[in-house]
RODREN-602603 format. One line per field, with one value per residue (C-alpha): residue number from 0; residue in one letter; x, y, z. Coordinates in nm, 4 decimals. Example, Ala and Ser with C-alpha at 12.3 -4.5 7.8 and 13.67 -1.06 7.14 Angstrom:
<nodes>
domar <- 0_1 $
pati <- A_S $
east <- 1.2300_1.3670 $
north <- -0.4500_-0.1060 $
up <- 0.7800_0.7140 $
</nodes>
This chain:
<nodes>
domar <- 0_1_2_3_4_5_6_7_8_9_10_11_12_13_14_15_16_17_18_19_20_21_22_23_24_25_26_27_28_29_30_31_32_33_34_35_36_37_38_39_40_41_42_43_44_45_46_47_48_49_50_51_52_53_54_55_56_57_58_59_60_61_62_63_64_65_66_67_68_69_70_71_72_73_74_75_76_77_78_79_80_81_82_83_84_85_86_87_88_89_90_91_92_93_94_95_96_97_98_99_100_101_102_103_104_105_106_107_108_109_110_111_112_113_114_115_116_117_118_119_120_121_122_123_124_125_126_127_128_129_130_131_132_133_134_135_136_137_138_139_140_141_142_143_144_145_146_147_148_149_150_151_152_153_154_155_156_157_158_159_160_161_162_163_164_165_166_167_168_169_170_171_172_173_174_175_176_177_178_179_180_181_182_183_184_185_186_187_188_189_190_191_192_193_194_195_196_197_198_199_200_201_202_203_204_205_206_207_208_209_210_211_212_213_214_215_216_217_218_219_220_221_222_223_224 $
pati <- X_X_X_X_X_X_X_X_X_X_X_X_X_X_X_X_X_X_X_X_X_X_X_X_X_X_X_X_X_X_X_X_X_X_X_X_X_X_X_X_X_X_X_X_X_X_X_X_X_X_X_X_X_X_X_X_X_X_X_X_X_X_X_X_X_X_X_X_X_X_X_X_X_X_X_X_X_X_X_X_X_X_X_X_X_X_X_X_X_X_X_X_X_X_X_X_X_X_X_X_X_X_X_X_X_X_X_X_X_X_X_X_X_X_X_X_X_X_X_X_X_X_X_X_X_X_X_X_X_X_X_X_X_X_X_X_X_X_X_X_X_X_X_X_X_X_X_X_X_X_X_X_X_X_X_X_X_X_X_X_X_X_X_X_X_X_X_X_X_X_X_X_X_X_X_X_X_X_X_X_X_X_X_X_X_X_X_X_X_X_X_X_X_X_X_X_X_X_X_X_X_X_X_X_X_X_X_X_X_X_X_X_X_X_X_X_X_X_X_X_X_X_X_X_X $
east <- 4.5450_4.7958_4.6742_4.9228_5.1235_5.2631_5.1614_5.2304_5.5821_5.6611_5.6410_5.8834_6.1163_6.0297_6.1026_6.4562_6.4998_6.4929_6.6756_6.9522_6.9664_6.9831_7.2734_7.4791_7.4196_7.6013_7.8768_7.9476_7.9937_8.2043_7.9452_8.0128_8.3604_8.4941_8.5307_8.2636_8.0133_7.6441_7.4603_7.1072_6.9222_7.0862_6.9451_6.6055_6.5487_6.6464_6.4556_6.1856_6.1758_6.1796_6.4643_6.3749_6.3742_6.6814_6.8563_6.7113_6.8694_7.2228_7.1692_7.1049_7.3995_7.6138_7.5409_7.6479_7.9685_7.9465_7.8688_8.0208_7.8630_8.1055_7.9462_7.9403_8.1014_7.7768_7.7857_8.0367_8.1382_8.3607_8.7382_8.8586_9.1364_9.4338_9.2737_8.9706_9.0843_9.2526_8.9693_8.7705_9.0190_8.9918_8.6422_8.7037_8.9322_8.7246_8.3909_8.4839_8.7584_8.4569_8.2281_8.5038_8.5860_8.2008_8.1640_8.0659_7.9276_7.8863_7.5301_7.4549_7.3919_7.7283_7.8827_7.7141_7.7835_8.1647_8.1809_8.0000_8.2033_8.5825_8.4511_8.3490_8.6600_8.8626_8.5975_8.7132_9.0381_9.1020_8.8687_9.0622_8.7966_8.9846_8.7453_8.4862_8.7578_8.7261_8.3643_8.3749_8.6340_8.4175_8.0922_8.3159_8.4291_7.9888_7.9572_8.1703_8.0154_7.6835_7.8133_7.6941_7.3427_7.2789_7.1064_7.2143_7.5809_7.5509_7.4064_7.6851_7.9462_7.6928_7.8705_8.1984_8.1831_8.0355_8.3538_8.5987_8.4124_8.5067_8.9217_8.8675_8.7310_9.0990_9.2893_9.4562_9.5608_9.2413_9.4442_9.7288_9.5003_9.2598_9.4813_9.7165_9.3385_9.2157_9.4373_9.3952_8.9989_9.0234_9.2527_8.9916_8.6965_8.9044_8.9767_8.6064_8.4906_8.7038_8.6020_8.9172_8.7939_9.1449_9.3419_9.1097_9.0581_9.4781_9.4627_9.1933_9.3546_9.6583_9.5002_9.3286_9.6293_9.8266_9.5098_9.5365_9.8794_9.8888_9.5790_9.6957_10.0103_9.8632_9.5746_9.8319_10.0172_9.7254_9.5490_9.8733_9.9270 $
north <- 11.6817_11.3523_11.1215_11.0220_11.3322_11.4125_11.8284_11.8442_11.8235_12.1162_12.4039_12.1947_12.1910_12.5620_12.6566_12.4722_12.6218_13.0030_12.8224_12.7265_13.0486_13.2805_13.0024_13.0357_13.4174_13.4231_13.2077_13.3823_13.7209_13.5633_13.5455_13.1351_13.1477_12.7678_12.5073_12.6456_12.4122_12.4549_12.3744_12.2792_12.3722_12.7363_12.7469_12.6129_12.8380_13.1295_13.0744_12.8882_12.5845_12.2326_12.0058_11.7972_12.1507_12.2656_11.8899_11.9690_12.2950_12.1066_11.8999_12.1436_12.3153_11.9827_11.9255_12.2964_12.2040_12.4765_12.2957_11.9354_11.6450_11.3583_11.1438_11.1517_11.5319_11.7255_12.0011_12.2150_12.5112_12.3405_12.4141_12.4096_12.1916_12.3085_12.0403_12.2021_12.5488_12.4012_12.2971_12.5817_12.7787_12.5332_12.5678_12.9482_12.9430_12.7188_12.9258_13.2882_13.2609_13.1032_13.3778_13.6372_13.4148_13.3658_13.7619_13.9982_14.2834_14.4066_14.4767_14.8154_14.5405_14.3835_14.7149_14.8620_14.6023_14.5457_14.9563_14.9717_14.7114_14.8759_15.1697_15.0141_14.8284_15.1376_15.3779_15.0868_15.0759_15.4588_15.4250_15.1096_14.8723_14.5677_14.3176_14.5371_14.5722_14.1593_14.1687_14.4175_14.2145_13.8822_14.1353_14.2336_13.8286_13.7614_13.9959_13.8208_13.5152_13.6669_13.8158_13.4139_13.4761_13.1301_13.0793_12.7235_12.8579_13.1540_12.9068_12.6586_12.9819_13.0685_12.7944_12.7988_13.2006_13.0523_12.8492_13.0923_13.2776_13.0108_13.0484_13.4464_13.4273_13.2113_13.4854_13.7490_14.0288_14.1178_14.4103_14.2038_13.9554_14.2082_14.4782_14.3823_14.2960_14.6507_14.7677_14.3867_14.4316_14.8392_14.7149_14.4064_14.6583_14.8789_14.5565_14.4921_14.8469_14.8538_14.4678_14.3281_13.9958_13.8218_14.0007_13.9998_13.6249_13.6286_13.8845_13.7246_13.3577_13.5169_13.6434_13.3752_13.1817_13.4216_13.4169_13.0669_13.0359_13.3487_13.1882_12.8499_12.9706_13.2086_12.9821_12.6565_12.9054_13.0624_12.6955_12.6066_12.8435 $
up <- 5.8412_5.8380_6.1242_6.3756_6.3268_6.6892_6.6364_7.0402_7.0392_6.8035_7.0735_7.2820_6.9840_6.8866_7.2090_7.2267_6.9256_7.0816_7.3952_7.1729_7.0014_7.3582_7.4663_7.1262_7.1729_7.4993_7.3605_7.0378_7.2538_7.4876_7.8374_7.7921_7.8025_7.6186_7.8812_8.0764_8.2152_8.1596_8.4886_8.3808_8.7081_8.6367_8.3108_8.3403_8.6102_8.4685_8.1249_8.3403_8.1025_8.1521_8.1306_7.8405_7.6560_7.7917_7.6502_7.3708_7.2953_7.3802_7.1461_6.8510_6.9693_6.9682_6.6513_6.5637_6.7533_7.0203_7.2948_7.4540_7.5566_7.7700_7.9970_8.3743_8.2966_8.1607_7.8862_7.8341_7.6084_7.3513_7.3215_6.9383_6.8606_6.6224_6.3871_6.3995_6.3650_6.0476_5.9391_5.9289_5.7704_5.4947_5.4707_5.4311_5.2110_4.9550_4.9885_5.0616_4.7352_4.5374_4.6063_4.5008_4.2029_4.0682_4.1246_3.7713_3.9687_4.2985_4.4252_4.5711_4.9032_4.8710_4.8530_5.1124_5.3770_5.2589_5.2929_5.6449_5.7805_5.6812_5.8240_6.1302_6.1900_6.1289_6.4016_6.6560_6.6128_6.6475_6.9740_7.0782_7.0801_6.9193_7.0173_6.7940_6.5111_6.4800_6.5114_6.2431_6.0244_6.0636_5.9446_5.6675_5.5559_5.6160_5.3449_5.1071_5.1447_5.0968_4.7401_4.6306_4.7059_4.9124_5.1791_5.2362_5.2704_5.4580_5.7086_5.6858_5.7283_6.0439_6.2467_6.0543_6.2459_6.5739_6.5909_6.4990_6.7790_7.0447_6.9291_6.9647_7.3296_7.4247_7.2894_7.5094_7.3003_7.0196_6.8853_6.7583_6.6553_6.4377_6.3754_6.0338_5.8503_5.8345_5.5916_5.3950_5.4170_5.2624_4.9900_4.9627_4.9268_4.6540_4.4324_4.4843_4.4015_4.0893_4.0002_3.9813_4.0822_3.9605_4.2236_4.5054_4.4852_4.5419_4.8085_4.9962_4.9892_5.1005_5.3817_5.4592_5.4796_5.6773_5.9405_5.9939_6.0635_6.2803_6.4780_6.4870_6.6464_6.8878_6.9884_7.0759_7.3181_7.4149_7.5083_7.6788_7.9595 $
</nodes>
């Protein structure tokens, strides 16, 4: 064993670890509304933790951009900025067209995911559950990324979806948000199924495109009222 190794302060960081991951599971489903600020007696309470783990947690989910940190104002649930939203869009565009692009087959896995999730999307919608159809669509884009096999980016696209989680909580109207992509995503799958990569990759930018703008627009006049 490495002397001077400080072994006592990994169960603090484990634990802030599982703290962070309970917080960024009530924000990603909408319980932390953005803006919302995080009172830390609340918290510690209710997990019955201390407050070094609890600052601990914020920070991890700082870092991950879910949470914001001003001083003499505490932590809050971040709001996305149209830059931002940009941004991640970008980022979406480069890696989801890249996994499409570097595609030769699709694995039984890949198909089975990309299948589950069009189906899903399409149960919702005729049930009316729009926030499930984008839950379902964003299940649907996970399972393109995942077509690349890395681990290392299908963490990076876990916050890029976090994110895009925080803009979908601002909107007011799901169903016009979610429903144009169900018919994109089936003819997505079909291309897919019958590997043509080619026009996928030009579908899927296309869409990704026309997301962003349709977002972008909705979210400024969302953020503004």
């Amino acid at each position: 064993m490495a002397a001077g190794v400080e072994w006592a302060g990994l169960d603090r960081i484990s634990t802030a670890e599982r703290v962070a991951g309970i917080l960024r599971d009530q924000i990603e489903t909408g319980k932390l509304k953005p803006g919302t600020k995080l009172s830390e007696e609340e918290i510690t309470t209710g997990l019955g933790i201390s407050r070094n783990t609890l600052r601990e947690a914020f920070r991890l989910l700082v870092h991950e951009r879910l949470l914001e940190h001003r001083f003499n104002h505490g932590v809050t649930v971040r709001m996305v900025g149209l830059d931002d939203l940009r941004d991640l869009y970008q980022v979406r565009r480069v890696i989801e067209c890249s996994a499409v692009r570097g595609v030769t087959e699709l694995s039984d896995t890949a198909r089975t995911r990309l299948h589950e999730a069009v189906l899903d999307a399409q149960d919702a919608a005729k049930e009316g559950r729009w926030a499930d159809v984008g839950t379902a669509n964003l299940r649907f884009h996970q399972a393109i990324v995942g077509m690349i096999g890395s681990p290392r980016i299908d963490e990076v696209m876990r916050r890029v979806w976090a994110e895009l989680r925080l803009v979908w909580h601002v909107l007011d109207d799901p169903r016009t948000s979610f429903e144009r992509y169900i018919s994109v995503n089936s003819e997505l799958l079909d291309l897919l199924l019958i590997g043509d990569f080619t026009r996928a990759e030009k579908v899927l930018k296309t869409y990704l495109t026309s997301a962003e703008k349709q977002f972008v627009a909705a979210y400024a006049e969302a953020s503004h009222r």
